[in-house]
N, C-alpha and C positions, 0 to 999 in steps of 0.2 A: 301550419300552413293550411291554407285550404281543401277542404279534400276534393273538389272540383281537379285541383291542380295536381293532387300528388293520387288519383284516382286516372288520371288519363296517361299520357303518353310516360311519364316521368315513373307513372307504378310499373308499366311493363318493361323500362328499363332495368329496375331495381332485380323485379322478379328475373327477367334475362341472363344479371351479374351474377343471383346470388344460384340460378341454373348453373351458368358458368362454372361457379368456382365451385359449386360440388359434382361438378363433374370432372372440376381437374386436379382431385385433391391426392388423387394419386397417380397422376400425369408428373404433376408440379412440383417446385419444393414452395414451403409454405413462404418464404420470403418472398415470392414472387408475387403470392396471392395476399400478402401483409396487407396492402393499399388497398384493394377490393375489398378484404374483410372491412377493414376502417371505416370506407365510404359507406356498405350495407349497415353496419354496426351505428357507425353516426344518423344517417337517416332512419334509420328506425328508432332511435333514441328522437331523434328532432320530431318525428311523426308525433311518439308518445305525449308531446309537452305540446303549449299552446300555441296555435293556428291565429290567435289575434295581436300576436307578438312579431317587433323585428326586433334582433338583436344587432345592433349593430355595432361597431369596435370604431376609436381613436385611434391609430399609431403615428409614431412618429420619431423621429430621432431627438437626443439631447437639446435643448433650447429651440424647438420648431414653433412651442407655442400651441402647443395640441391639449392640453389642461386648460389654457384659457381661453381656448372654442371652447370645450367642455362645458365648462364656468357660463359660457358666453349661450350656447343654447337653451343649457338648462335655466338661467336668467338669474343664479346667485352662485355663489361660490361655494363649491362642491369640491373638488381638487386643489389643493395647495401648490400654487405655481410663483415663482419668484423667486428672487436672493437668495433667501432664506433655505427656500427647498428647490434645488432649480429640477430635481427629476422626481415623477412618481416613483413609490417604494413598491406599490400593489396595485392592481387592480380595483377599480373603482365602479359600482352599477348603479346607474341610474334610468326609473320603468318611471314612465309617462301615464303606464296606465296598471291598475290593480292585476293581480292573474298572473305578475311574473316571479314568483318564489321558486319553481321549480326549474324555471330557464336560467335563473342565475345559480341557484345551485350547480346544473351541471356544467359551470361555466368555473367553479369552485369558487366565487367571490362570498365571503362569510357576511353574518349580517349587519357588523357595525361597520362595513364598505357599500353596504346602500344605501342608494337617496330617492329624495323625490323631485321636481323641480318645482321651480317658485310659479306657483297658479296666477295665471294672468290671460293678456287677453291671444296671447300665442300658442297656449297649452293644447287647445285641440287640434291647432295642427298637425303635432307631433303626437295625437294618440296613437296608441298601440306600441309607440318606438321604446325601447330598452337601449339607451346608449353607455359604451364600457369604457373606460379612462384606459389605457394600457400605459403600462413604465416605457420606458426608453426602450427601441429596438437596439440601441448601439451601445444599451449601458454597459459599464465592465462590472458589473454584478451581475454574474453566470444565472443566478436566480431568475432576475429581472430579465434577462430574455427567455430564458424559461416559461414564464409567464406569457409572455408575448408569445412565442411558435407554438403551444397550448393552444392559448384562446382563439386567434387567428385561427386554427383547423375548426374552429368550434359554433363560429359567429354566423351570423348569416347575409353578412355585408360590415365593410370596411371603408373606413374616411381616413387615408392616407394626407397626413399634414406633412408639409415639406416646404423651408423658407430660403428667402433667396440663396442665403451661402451652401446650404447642403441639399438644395434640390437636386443637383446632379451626382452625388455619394454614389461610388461605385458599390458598394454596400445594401445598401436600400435597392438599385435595381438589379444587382445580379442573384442576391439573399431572398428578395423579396416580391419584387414588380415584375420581372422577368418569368420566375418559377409558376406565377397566378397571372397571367396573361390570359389565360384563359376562362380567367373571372371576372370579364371587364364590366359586364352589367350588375353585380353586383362590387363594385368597384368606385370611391369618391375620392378623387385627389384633387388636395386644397393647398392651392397657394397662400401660407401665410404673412403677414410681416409687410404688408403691399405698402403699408403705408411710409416705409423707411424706402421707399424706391423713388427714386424724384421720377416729375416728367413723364416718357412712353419707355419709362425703364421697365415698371412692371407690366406690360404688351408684351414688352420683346421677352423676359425673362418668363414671364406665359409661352409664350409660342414656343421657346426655347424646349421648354418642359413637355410641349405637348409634343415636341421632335423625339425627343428621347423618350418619349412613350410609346411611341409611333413606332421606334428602331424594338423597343421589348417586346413588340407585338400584340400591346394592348390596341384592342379598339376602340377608338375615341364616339363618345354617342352627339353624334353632330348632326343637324338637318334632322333630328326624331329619327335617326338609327339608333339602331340598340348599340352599347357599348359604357363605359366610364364615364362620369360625370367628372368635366375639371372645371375648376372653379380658380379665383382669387380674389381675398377677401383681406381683413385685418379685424381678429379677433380683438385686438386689444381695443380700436377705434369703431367698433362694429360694422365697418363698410365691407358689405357683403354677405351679414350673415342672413340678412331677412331672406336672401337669395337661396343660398343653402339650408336657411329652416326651410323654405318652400320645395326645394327639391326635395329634400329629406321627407319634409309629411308626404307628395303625392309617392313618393318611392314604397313609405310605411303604409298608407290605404289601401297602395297594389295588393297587399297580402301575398307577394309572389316572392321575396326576396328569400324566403328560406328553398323555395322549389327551382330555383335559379340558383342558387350555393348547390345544390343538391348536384343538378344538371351540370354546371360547372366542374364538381368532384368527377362526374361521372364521364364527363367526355377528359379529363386528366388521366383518368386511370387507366378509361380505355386506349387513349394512349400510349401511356406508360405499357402496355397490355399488348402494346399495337406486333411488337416483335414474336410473340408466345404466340398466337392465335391466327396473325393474317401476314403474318412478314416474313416471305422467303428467304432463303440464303442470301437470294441477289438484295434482297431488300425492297423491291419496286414494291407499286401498291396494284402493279396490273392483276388480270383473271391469270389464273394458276390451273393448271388442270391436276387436279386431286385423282389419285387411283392409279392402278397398274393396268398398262395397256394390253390388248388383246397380243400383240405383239411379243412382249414382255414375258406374258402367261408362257404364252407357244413356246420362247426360246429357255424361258425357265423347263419346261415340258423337255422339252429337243434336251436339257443340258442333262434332266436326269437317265432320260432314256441312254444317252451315253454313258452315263456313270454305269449302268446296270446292263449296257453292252447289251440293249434291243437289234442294233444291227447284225453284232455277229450273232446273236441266238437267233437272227430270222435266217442268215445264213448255213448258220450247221440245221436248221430244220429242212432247209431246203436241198442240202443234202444229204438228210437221212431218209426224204422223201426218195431222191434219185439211187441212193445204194437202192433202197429196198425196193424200186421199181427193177433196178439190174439183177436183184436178186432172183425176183419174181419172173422176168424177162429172156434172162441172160441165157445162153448154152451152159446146157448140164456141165460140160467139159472146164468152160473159165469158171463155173462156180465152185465144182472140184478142187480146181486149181486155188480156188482164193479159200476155200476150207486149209486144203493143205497148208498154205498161206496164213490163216492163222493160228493153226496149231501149233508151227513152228515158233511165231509169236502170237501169244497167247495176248485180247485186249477183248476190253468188250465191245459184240456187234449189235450196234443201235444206235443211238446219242446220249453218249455218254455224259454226264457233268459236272465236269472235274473241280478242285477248289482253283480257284486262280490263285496263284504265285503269290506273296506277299505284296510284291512292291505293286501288281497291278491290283490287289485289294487299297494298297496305299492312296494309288491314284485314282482308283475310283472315289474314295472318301473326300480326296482333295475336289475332284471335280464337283462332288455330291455340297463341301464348303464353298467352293467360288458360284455355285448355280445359286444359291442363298444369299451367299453378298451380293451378288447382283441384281436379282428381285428385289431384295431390301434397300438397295441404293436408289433402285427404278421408283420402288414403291416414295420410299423418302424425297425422294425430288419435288422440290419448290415444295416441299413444308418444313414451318417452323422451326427450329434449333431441337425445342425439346420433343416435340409431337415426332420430327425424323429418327431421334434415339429413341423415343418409344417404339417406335415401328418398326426399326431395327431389332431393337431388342424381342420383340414378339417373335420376329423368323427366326430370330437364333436358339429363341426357345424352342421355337416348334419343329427346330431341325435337330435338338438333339437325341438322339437315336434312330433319327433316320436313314443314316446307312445303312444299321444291323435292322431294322424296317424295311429296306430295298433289297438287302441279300434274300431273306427269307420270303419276299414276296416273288423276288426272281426265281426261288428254288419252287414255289406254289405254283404261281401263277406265267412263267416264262417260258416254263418246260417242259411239254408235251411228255407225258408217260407214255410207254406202249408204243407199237409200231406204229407208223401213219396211215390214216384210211386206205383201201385201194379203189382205184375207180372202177366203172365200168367194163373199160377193154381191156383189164388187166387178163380177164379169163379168158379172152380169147388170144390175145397177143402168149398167155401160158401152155392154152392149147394148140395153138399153132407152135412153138417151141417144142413141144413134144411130138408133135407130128413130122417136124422135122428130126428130130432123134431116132423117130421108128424108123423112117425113111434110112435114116443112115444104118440103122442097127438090120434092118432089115436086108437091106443091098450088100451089108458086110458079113451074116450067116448064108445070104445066098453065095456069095465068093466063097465060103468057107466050105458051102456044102459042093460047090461043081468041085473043089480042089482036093477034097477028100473021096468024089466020085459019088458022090448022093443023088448030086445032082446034075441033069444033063447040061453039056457043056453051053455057053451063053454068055458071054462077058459084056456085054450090050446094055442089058434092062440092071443087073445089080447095080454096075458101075454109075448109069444113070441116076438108080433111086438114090448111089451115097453120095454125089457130085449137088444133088438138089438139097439132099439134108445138110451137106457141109454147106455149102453156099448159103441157104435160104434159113438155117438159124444165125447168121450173124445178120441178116438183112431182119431177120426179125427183131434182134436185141437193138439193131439200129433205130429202125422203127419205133420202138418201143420206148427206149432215150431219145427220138426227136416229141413223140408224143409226150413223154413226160414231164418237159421243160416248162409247158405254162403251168400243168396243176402242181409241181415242185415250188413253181416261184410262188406263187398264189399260196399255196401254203405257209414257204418262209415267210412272204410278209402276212399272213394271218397270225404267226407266232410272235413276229416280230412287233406288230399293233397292238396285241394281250398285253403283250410287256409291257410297251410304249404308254399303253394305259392304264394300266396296274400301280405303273413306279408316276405316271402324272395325278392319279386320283390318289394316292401316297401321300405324293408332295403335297397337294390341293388340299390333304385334310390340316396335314400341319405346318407346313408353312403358310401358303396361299391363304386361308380362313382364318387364323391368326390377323394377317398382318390387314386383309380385308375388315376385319372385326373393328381396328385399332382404326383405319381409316375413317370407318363411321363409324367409331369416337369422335374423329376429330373433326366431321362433315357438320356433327352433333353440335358441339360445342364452339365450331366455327358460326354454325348458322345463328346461337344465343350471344357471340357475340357482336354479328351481325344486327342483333336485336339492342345490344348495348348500345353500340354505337347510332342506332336510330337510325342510318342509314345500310346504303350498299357498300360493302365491302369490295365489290370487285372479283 
């Protein structure tokens, strides 16, 4: 081919596929990537071999008549058609012009199966063409279509002979014409046999044909649209062949017909391709929004913090804030009391952090699995079959061991060591608590002294001083518990936020980043095959 041609838009598809597929060679299983390998592997084989060459193929079913076009272009008898032999056995090459040993090689035709044609005054039309006889597509020699499904992948343009009785073989179009629809420009279908048609028999049985091509989805090249050449001729009477030598030579001077076979494979594949790469679940071809939402994240976030039980660790903080405010705060007398209290039962005083239960270790695991399946499902949505199990698969990797990752970061990072800070008016609201104590201690040795006669008698001023101290240290400890309720709460959720992001930068590293990773994989390999396709994908 030319290298004008396979140097422009047609190289940067090649190079896109063959991005593609090693990018997806361990996404994919290789059956899937078979046909891509094939199309890169054959165009680069086509590239290697000569650019002045069309190779183009005959098929046709049993008795169509496709040998004696053959016979008929090349202008002597080259293929054995008749009575005698009514199907090709092989494959048969005949090159118009010097330079094609290596294109019929890899076509596998040996070399007492080629010819040359008879030099006359029609021979340069057809320079550069290499025309292939093919055996019978419908022969019952398993061989013989062998031959045929071979070459066909191989050629770089095909002249489809088909006569009136078996133009419409369900065979031929559902096998053959159907599946390469999408090769219409490089594409000749010849009505043979015209001459056995009386009248506007052969019109109608024309048109008829071009209906049923029309239904396979070939495009017909009418009005100088690109698409399939149909013809009808009678090889054996030569009416119509000067028409199709002529099409045939301006087809072979294009130089285009192998970069058109090429293009053709390539938007096949990338169909074939179209479900792996750009086809959601639902299937539509609309915009898809790829990535896990802001949303997503958060509730992923929110579900571990649950697992790891940020809520109640923001709450026991905030009330180990408030004991130790009451402790700091309280009357000598209830704190007595609450010593007593637990002497009697013995626990520890602070925040303690006990193991939880089994079954609530259970449930935190499970929550810690459904937070996983849920990003992974989020993340998965509207992509492809296998790219969604890849991504899936990354969060389940990246979650395993993160439970015993979440417990031990709860036990680091969740739970405040040591007492909690104290504020500023702690030392006064403590001094004042004692100053009511003295007040009381004070008024209750003055009782003590007028009653053992120390001191002169006055029941007035002691009784006063102990009436203020009992009163005005519970109005302190009151005080002191209304004061402590914002910097408690403020605490608990300072503790309760550590956690909350401790166990989400957790998550984040191994699930979230994983499965983020996996997605630009597939952003990657989506946009190359964006490039295959030569168009927008949507």
């Amino acid at each position: 081919m030319t290298s004008t041609a396979y140097e422009g838009p047609l190289r940067a598809r090649l190079d896109a596929l063959r991005e593609l597929v090693g990018l997806s060679r361990t996404r994919l299983d290789s059956a899937t990537l078979a046909e891509a390998g094939r199309v890169l592997d054959e165009a680069a084989a086509r590239r290697r071999l000569s650019d002045r060459h069309t190779v183009v193929a005959i098929a046709g079913a049993t008795g169509s008549g496709k040998s004696t076009l053959f016979n008929a272009l090349a202008g002597v008898t080259i293929s054995e058609a008749g009575v005698r032999r009514p199907t090709t056995a092989a494959p048969i090459g005949c090159s118009w012009t010097d330079g094609a040993a290596a294109l019929l090689d890899r076509l596998g035709i040996p070399g007492r199966l080629r010819r040359r044609p008879l030099q006359g005054p029609d021979t340069k039309t057809l320079q550069g063409l290499v025309l292939i006889d093919l055996p019978d597509h419908d022969s019952a020699v398993a061989e013989h279509r062998e031959h045929v499904d071979r070459i066909l992948g191989l050629v770089d343009a095909v002249i489809w002979v088909v006569d009136p009785e078996k133009y419409a073989d369900a065979m031929l179009h559902e096998r053959y014409l159907r599946p390469m629809a999408g090769h219409a420009e490089v594409t000749f279908v010849v009505l043979n046999q015209v001459d056995r048609l009386p009248g506007e028999a052969a019109d109608q049985v024309l048109d008829d044909l071009r209906r049923l091509l029309d239904e396979d989805g070939i495009a017909l090249g009418e009005h100088g649209e690109p698409g399939a050449t149909v013809l009808a001729l009678s090889a054996l009477t030569g009416d119509g062949i000067g028409e199709l030598r002529e099409s045939l030579g301006q087809f072979t001077q294009e130089r285009r017909a192998a970069a058109r076979r090429i293009e053709a494979d390539l938007d096949a594949a990338a169909d074939r391709l179209w479900p792996v790469y750009a086809g959601g679940p639902s299937g539509g071809r609309g915009a898809q929004r790829i990535g896990l939402s802001e949303e997503a994240r958060d509730e992923f976030a929110d579900r571990l913090a649950d697992a790891v039980g940020a809520a109640a660790a923001g709450q026991a903080a905030e009330r180990a804030w408030r004991r130790n405010a009451g402790k700091a705060c309280g009357t000598p007398w209830l704190r007595l009391w609450r010593w007593y209290e637990a002497q009697r039962s013995p626990q520890y005083v602070g925040w303690p952090v006990p193991d939880p239960p089994a079954d609530e270790q259970a449930t935190a695991r499970q929550r810690v699995e459904h937070a996983v399946r849920t990003v992974a499902d989020e993340a998965a949505s509207g992509l492809p079959t296998p790219w969604g199990q890849a991504v899936r698969e990354a969060a389940v990797r990246g979650a395993e061991g993160l439970p015993e990752a979440l417990d031990e970061l709860t036990a680091k990072a969740g739970v405040p060591r040591g007492r909690p800070p104290r504020p500023g008016w702690w030392p006064v609201a403590v001094f004042a608590q004692a100053a009511m104590t003295m007040l009381q201690v004070l008024g209750g040795l003055w009782l003590v002294a007028q009653i053992i006669g120390v001191a002169s008698p006055n029941l007035g001023v002691p009784v006063l001083l102990m009436l203020v101290g009992i009163v005005g240290g519970p109005c302190v400890e009151w005080a002191s518990r209304m004061a402590a309720r914002g910097p408690a709460r403020r605490y608990g959720l300072d503790a309760e936020r550590r956690l909350r992001e401790a166990a989400a930068g957790c998550g984040r590293a191994r699930v979230l980043d994983p499965v983020a990773a996996e997605l630009l994989r597939y952003l990657e390999v989506r946009e190359q095959y964006v490039r295959v396709m030569g168009a927008s994908v949507g």
